[in-house]
C-alpha positions as CSV (number, residue, x, y, z in Angstrom):
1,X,-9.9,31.5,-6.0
2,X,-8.2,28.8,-3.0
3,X,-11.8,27.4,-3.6
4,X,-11.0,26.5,-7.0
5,X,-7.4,25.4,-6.4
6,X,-8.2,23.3,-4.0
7,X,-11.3,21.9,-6.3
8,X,-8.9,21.2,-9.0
9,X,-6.3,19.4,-7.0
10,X,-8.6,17.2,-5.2
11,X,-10.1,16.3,-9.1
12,X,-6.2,16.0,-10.2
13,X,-5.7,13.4,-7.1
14,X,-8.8,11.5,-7.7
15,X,-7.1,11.0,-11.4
16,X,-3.8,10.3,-9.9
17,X,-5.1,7.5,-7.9
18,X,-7.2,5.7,-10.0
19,X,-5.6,2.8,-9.5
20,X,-6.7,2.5,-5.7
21,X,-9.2,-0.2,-5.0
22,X,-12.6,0.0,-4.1
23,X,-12.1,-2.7,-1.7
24,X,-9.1,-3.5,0.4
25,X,-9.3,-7.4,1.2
26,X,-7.4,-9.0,4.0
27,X,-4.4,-11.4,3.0
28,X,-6.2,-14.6,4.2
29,X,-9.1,-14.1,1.5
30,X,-6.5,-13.4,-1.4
31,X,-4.8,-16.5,-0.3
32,X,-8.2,-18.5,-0.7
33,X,-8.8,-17.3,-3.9
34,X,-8.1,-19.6,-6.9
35,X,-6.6,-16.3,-9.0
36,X,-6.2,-13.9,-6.3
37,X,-7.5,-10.5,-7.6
38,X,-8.9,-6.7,-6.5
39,X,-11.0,-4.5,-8.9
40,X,-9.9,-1.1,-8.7
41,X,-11.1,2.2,-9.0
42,X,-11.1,2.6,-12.5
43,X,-13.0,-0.4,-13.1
44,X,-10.3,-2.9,-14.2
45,X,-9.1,-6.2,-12.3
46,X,-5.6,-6.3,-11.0
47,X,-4.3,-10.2,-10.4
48,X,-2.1,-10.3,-7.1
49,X,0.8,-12.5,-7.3
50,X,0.9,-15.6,-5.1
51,X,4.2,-15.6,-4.6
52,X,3.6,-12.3,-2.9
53,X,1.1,-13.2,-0.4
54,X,3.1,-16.2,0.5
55,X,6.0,-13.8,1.5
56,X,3.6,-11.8,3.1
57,X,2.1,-14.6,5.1
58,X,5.7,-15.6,6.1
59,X,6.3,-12.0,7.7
60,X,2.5,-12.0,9.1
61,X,1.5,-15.6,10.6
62,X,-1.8,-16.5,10.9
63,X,-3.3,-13.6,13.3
64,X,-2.2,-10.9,11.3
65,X,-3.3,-12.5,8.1
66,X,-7.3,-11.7,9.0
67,X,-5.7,-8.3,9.6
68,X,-3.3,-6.9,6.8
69,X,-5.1,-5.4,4.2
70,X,-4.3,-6.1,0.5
71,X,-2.2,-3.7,-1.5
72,X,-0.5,-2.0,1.2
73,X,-0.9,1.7,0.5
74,X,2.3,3.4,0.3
75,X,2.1,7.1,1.0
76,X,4.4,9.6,-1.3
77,X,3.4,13.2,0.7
78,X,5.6,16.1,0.6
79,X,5.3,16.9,4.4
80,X,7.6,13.9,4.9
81,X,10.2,15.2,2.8
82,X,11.6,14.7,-0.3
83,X,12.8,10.6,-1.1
84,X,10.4,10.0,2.1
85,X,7.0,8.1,2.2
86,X,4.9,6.6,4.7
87,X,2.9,3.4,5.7
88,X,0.0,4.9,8.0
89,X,-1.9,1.2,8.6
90,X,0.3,0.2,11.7
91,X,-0.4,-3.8,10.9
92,X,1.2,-3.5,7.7
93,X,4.0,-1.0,9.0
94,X,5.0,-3.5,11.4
95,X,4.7,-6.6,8.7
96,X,6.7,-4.3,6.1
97,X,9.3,-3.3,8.2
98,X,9.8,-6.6,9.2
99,X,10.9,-6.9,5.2
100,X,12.9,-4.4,5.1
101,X,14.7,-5.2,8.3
102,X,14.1,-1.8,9.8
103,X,13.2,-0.6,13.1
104,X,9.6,-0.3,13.9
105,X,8.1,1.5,17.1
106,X,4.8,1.7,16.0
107,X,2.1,3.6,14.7
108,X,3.5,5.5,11.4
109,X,6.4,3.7,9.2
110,X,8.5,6.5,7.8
111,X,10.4,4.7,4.6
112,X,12.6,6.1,1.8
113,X,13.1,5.9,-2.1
114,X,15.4,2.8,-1.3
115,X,12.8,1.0,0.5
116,X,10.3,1.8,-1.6
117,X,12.1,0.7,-4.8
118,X,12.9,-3.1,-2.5
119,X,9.4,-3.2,-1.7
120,X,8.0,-2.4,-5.4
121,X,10.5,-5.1,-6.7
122,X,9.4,-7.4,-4.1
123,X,5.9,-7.1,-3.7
124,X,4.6,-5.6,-6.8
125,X,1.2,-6.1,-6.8
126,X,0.5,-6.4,-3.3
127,X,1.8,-2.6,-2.7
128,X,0.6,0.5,-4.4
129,X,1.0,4.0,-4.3
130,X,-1.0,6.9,-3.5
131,X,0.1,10.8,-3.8
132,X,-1.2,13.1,-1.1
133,X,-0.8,16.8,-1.1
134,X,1.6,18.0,1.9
């Protein structure tokens, strides 16, 4: 029976997040595109905002631009706690708190349902979000 359960939630995830990308590309290739774009999971093209990478680049410089991959996931997980999500790529965490004028230590960036409703308004299509069991 957990066999099962655990079966259908990983199939109810996998539906969840079908708007991940299959491919993750660094902030200096979006920037050289003509129409910045990613294809995503379920097949479609999502167009990436300009005006976002160039706010991005602003709060990455130029090293840190071959790093930062494009959308930055946003993790919504339970075992945070409720309102709390995380940033587990620690090039983006530092870049994103940066942003948000937070504190950053490195490694994971624990943020809440304000900073994630700042970020989504400021950098719509360059963040997405995943849910993970906790």
């Amino acid at each position: 029976m957990e066999d099962y359960l655990e079966k259908a939630l990983r199939d109810e995830l996998r539906i969840i997040n079908r708007h991940l990308p299959y491919r993750r590309p660094s902030l200096r290739e979006l920037m050289s595109m003509d129409i910045p774009y990613i294809v995503l999971r379920d097949g479609t093209t999502h167009l990436i905002e300009r005006e976002e990478l160039e706010l991005l680049y602003r709060y990455a410089g130029d090293e840190a631009a071959d790093k930062l991959r494009i959308p930055v996931i946003i993790e919504i997980n339970p075992g945070y706690g409720e309102g709390a999500a995380v940033i587990r790529d620690h090039v983006a965490a530092a870049i994103i708190s940066k942003i948000l004028g937070i504190e950053y230590s490195g490694g994971e960036l624990i943020i809440y349902m304000p900073h994630i409703t700042m970020l989504r308004r400021l950098l719509r299509t360059t963040t997405t979000i995943i849910f993970m069991p906790g």
